[in-house]
DSSP file (Angstrom, degrees, kcal/mol; ACC not computed):
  #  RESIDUE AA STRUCTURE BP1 BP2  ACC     N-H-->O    O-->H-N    N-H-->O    O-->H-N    TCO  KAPPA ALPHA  PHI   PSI    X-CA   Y-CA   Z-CA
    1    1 A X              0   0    0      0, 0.0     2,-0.3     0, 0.0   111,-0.0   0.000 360.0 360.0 360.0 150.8   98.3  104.8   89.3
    2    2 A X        -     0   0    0     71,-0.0     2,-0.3     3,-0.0     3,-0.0  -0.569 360.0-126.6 -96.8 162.2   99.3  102.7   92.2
    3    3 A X        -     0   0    0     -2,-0.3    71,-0.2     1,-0.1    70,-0.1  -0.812  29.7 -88.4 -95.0 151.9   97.3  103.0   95.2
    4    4 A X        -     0   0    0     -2,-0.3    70,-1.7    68,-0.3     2,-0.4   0.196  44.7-124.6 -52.4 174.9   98.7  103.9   99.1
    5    5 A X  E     -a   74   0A   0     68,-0.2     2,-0.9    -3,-0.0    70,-0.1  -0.999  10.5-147.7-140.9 140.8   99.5  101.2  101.0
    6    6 A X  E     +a   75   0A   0     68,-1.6    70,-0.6    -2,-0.4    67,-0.0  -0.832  23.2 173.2-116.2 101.5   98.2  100.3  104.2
    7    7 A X        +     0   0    0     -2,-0.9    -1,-0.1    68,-0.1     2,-0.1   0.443  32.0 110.0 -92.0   4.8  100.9   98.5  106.4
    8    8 A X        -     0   0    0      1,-0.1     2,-0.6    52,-0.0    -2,-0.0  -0.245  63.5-127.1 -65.0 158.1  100.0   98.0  109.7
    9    9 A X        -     0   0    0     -2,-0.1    -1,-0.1    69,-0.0    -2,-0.1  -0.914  20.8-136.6-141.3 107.1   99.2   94.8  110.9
   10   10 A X        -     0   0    0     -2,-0.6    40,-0.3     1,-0.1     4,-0.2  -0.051  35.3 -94.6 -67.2 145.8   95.8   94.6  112.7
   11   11 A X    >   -     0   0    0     38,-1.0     3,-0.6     2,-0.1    38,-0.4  -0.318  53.2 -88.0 -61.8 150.2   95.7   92.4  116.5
   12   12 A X  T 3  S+     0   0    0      1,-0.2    -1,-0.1    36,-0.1     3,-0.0  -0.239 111.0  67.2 -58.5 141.8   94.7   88.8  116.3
   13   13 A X  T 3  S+     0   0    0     -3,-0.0    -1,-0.2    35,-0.0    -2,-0.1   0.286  70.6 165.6 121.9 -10.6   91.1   88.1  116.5
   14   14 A X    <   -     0   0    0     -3,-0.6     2,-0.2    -4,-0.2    34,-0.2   0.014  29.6-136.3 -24.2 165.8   90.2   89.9  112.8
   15   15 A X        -     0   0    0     32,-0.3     2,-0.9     2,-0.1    32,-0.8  -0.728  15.8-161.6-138.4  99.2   87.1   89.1  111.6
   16   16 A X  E     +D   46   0B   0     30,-0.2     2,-0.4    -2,-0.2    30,-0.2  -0.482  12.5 175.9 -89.7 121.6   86.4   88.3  107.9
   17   17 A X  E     -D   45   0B   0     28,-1.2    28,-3.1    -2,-0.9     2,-0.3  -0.943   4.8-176.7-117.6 131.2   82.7   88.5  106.4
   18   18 A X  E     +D   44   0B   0     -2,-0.4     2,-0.5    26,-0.2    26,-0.1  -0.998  10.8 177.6-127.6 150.0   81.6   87.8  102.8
   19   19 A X        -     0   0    0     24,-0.6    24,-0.2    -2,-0.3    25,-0.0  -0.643  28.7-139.5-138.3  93.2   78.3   88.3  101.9
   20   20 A X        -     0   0    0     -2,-0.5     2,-0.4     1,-0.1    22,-0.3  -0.283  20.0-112.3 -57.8 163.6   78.2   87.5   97.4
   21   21 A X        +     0   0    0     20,-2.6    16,-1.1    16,-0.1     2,-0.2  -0.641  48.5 168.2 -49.2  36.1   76.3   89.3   95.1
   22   22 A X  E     -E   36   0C   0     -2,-0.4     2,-0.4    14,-0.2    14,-0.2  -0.567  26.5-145.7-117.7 125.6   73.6   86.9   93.8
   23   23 A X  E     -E   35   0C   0     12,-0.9    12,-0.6    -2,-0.2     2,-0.3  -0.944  21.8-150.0-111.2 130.4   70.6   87.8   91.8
   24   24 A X  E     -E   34   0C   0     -2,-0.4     2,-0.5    10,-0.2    10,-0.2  -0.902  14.0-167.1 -90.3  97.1   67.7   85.7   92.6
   25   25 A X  E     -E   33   0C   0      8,-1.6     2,-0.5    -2,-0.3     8,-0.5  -0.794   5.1-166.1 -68.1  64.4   65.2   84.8   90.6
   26   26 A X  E     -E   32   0C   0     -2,-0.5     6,-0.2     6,-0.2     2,-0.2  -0.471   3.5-171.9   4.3  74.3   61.8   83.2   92.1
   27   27 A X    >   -     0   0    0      4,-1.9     3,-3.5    -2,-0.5    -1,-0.1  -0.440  33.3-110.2 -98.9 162.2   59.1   81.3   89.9
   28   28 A X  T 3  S+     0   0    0      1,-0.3    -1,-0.1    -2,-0.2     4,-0.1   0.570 111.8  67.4 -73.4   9.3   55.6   80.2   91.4
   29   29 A X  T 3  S-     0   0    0      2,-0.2    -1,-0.3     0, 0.0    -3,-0.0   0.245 125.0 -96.7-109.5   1.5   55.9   76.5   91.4
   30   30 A X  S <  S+     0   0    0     -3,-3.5     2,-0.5     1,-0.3    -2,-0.1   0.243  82.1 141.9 100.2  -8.6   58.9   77.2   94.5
   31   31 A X        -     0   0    0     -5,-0.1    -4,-1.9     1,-0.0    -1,-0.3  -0.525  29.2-179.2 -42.6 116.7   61.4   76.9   91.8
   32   32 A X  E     -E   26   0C   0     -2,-0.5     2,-0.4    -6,-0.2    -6,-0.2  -0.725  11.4-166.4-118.8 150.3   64.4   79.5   92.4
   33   33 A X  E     -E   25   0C   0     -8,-0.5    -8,-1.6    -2,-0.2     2,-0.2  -0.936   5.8-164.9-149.6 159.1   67.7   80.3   90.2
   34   34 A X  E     -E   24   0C   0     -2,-0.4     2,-0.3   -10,-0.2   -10,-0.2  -0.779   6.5-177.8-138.0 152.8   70.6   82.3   91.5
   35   35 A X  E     -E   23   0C   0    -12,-0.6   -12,-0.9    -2,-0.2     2,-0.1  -0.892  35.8-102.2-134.9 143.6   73.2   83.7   89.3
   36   36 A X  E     -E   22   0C   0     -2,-0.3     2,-0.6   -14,-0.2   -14,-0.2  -0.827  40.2-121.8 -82.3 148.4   76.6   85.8   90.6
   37   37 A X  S    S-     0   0    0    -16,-1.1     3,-0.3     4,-0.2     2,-0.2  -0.759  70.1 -38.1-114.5  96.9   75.8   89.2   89.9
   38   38 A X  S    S-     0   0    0     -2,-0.6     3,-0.3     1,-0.1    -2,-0.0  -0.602  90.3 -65.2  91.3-141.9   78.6   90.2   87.6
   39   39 A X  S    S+     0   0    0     -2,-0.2    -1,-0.1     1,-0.2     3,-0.1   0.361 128.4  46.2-113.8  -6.8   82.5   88.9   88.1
   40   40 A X        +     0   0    0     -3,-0.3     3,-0.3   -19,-0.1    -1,-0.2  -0.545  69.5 137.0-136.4  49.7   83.7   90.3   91.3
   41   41 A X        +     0   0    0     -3,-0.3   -20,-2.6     1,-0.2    -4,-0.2   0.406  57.2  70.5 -97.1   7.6   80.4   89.3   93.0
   42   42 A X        +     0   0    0    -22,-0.3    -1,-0.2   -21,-0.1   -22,-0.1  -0.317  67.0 175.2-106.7  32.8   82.5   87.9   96.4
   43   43 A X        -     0   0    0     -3,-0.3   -24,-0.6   -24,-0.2     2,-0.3  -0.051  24.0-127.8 -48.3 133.1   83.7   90.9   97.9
   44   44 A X  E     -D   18   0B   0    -26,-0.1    64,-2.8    65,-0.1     2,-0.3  -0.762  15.3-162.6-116.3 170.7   85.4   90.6  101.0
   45   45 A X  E     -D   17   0B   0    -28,-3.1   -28,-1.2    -2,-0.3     2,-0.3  -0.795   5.6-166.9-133.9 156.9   84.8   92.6  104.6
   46   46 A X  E     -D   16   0B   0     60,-0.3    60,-2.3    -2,-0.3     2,-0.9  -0.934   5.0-161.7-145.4 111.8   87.6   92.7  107.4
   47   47 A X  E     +F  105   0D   0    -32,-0.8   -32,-0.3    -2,-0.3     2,-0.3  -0.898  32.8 173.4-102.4  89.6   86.4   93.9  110.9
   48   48 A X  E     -F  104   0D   0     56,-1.7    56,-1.7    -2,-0.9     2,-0.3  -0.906  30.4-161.2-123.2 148.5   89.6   94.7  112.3
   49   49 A X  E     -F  103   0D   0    -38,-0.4   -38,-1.0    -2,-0.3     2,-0.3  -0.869   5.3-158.4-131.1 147.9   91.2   96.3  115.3
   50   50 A X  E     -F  102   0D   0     52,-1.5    52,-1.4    -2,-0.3     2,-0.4  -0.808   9.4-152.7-127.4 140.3   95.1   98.0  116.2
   51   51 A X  E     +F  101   0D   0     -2,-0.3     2,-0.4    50,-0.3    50,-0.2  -0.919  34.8 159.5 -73.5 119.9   96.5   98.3  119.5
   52   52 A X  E     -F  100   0D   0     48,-3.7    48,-3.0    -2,-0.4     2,-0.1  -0.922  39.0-130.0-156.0 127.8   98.8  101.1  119.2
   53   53 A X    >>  -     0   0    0     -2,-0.4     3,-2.2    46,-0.2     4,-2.1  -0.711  52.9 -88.6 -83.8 175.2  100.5  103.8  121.6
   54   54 A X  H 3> S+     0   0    0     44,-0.4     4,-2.0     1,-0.3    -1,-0.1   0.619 125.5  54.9 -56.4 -40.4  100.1  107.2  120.5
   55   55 A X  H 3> S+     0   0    0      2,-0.2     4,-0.5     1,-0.2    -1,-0.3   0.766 116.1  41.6 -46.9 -40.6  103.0  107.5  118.3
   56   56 A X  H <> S+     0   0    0     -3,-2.2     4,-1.1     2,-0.1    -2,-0.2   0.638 117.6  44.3 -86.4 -39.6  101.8  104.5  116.4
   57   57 A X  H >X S+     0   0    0     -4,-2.1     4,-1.7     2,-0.2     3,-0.7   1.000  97.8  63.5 -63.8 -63.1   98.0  105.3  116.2
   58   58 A X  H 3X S+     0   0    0     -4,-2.0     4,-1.6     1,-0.3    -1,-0.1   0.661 106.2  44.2 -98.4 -13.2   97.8  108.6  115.4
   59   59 A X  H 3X S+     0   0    0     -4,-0.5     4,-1.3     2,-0.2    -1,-0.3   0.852 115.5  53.0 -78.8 -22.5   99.7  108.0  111.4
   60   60 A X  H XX S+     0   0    0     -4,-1.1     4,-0.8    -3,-0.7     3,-0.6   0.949 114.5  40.8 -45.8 -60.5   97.3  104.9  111.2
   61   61 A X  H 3< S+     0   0    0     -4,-1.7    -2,-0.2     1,-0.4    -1,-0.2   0.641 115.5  51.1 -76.7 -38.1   94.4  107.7  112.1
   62   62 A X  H 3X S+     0   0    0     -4,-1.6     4,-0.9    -5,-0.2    -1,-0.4   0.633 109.6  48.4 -89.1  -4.0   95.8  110.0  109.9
   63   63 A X  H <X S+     0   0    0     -4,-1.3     4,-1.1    -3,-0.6    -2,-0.3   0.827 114.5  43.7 -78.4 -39.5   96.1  107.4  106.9
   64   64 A X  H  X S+     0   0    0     -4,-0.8     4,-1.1     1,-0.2     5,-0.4   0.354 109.4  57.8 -96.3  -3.3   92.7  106.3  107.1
   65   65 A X  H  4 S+     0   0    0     -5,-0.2    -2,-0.2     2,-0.2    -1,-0.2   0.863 107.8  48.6 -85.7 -47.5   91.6  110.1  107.6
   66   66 A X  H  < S+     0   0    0     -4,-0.9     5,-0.3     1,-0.3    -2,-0.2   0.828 109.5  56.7 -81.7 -30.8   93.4  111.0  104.0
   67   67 A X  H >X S-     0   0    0     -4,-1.1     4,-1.7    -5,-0.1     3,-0.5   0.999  82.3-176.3 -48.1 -69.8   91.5  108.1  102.8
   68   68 A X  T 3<  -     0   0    0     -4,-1.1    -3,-0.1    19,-0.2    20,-0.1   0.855  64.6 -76.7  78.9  20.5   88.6  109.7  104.0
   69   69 A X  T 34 S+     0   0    0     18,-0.4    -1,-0.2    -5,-0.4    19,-0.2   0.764 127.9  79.3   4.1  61.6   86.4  106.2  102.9
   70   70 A X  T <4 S+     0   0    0     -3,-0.5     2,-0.5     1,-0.1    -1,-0.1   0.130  80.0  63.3 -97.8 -58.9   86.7  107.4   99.1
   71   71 A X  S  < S-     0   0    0     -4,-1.7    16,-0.2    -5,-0.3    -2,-0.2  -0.372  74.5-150.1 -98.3 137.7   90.2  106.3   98.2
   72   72 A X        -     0   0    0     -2,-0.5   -68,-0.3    14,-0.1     2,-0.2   0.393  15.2-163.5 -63.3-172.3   90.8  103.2   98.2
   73   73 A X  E     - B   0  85A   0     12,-2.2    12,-1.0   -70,-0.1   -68,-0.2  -0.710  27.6 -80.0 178.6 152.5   94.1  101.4   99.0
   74   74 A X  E     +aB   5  84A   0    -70,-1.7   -68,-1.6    -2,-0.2     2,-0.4   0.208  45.2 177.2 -39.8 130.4   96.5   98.4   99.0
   75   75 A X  E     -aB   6  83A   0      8,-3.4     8,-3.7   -70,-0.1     2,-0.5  -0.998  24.4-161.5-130.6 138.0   95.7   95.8  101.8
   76   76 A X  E     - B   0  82A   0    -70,-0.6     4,-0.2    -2,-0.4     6,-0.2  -0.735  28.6-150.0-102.9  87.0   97.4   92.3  102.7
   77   77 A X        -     0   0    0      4,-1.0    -1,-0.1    -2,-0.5     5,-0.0   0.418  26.3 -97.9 -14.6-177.1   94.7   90.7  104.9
   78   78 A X  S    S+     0   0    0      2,-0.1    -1,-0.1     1,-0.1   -64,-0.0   0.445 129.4  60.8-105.4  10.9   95.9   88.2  107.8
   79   79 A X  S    S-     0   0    0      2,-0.1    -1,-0.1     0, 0.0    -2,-0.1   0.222 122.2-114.4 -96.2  12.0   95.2   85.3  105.7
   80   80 A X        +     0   0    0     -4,-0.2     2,-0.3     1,-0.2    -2,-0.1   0.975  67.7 141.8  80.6  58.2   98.2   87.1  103.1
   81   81 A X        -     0   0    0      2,-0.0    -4,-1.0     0, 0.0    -1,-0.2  -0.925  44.4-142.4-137.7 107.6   95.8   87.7  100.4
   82   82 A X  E     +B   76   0A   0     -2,-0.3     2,-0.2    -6,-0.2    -6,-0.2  -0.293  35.9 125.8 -78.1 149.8   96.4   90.9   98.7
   83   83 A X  E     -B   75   0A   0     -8,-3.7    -8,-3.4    -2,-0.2     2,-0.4  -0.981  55.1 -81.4-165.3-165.3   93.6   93.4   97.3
   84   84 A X  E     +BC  74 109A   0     25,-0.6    25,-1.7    -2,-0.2     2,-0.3  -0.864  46.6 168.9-125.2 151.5   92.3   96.5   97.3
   85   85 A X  E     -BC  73 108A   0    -12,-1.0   -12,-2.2    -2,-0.4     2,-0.3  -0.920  17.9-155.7-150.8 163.1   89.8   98.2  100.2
   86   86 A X  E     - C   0 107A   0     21,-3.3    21,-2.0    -2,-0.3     2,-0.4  -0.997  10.8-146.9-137.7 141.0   88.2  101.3  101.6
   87   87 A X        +     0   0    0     -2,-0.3   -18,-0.4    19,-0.2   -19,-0.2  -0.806  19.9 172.3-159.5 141.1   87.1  102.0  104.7
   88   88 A X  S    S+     0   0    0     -2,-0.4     2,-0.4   -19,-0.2    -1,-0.1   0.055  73.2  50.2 -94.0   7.5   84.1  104.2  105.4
   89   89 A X        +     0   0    0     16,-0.3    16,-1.3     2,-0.0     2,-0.3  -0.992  56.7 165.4-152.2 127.9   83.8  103.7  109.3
   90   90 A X  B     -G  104   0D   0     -2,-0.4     2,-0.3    14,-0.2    14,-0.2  -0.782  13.1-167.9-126.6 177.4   86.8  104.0  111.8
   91   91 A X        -     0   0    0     12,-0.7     2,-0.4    -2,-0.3    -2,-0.0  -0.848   4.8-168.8-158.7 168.8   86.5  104.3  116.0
   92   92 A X        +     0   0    0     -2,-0.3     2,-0.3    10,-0.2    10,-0.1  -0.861  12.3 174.1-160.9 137.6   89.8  105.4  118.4
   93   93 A X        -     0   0    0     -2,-0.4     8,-1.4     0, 0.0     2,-0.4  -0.909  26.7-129.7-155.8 134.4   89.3  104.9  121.7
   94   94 A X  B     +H  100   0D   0     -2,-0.3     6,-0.3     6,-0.2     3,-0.1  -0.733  27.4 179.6 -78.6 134.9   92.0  105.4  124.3
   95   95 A X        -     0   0    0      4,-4.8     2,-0.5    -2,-0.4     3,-0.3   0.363  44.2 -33.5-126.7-100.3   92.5  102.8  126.6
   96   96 A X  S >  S+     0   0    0      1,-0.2     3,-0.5     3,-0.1    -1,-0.2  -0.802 112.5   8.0 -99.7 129.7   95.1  102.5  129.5
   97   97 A X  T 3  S-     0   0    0     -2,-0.5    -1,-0.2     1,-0.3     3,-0.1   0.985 132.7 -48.2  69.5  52.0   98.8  104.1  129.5
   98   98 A X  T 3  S+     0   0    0     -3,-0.3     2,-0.9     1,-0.2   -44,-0.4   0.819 101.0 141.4  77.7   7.4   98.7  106.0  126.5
   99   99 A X    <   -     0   0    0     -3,-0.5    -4,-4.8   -46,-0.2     2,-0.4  -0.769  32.6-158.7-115.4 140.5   97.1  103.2  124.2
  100  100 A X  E     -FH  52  94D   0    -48,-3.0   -48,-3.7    -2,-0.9     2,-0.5  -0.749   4.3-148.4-102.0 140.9   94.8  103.8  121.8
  101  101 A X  E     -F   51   0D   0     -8,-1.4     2,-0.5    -2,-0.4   -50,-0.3  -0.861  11.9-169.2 -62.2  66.8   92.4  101.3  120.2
  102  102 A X  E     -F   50   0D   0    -52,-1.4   -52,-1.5    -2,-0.5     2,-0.4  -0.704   1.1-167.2-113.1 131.7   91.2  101.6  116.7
  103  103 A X  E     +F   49   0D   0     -2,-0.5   -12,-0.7   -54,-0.2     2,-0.4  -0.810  17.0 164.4 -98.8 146.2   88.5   99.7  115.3
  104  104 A X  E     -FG  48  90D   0    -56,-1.7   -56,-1.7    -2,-0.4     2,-0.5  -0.992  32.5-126.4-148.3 178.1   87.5   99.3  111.3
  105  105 A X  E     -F   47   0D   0    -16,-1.3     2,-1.2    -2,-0.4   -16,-0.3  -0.931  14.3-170.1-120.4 115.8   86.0   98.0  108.7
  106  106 A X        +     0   0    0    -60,-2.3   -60,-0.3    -2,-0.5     2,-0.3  -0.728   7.8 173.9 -99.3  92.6   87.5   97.0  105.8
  107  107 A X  E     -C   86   0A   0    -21,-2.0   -21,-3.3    -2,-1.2   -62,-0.2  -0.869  30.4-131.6-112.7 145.4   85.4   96.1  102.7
  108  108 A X  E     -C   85   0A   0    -64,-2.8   -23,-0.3    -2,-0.3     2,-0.2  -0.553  22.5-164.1 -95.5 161.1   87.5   95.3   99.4
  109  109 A X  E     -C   84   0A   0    -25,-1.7   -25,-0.6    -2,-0.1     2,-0.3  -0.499  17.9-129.4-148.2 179.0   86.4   97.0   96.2
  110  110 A X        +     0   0    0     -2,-0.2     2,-0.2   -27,-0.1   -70,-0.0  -0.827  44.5 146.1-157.1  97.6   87.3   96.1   92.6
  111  111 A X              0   0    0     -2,-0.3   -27,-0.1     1,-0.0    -2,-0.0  -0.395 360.0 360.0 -97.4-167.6   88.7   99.4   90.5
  112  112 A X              0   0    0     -2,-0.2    -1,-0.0  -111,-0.0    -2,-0.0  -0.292 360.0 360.0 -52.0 360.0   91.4   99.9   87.6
């Protein structure tokens, strides 16, 4: 099943965070080994924000509402890279003349 597709195109100034998976191992002589912890261990995080009047906002707000940060859904970053992401924290703020603000977070996830 395909997943929704989220087409809006966040304002410049995104912010991209990865933080891998690596399990660490520690021995007493100050040796360490690190491993990636399984195959998708690079996940990536998108801190991104829309400028939108209301007309434009409020299906954004309601797309990421249907979501509800369970289901997941098609993203193209701004560096064109497609995958798939959820996200469990949103903000709206109104700001002058009818435009609304929305901040999220976008961390990519690795289903079927």
């Amino acid at each position: 099943m395909s997943k929704p597709a989220f087409t809006w195109t966040p304002d410049l100034g995104a912010q991209q965070s990865i933080e891998p998976a690596v399990t660490q191992t520690k021995f007493g002589d100050g040796y360490e080994l690190r491993t990636a912890a399984g195959i998708n261990f690079k996940p990536r995080s998108w801190a991104v924000t829309f400028s939108k009047n209301a007309s434009e906002a409020l299906p954004l707000l309601a797309f990421l509402e249907a979501c509800g940060g369970v289901e997941a859904f098609a993203w193209t970053d701004p560096l064109n890279r497609a995958g798939t992401y959820v996200c469990r924290k949103w903000d709206a703020t109104q700001t002058v003349f009818g435009v609304y603000s929305v901040s999220a977070a976008f961390d990519e996830v690795f289903e079927y």
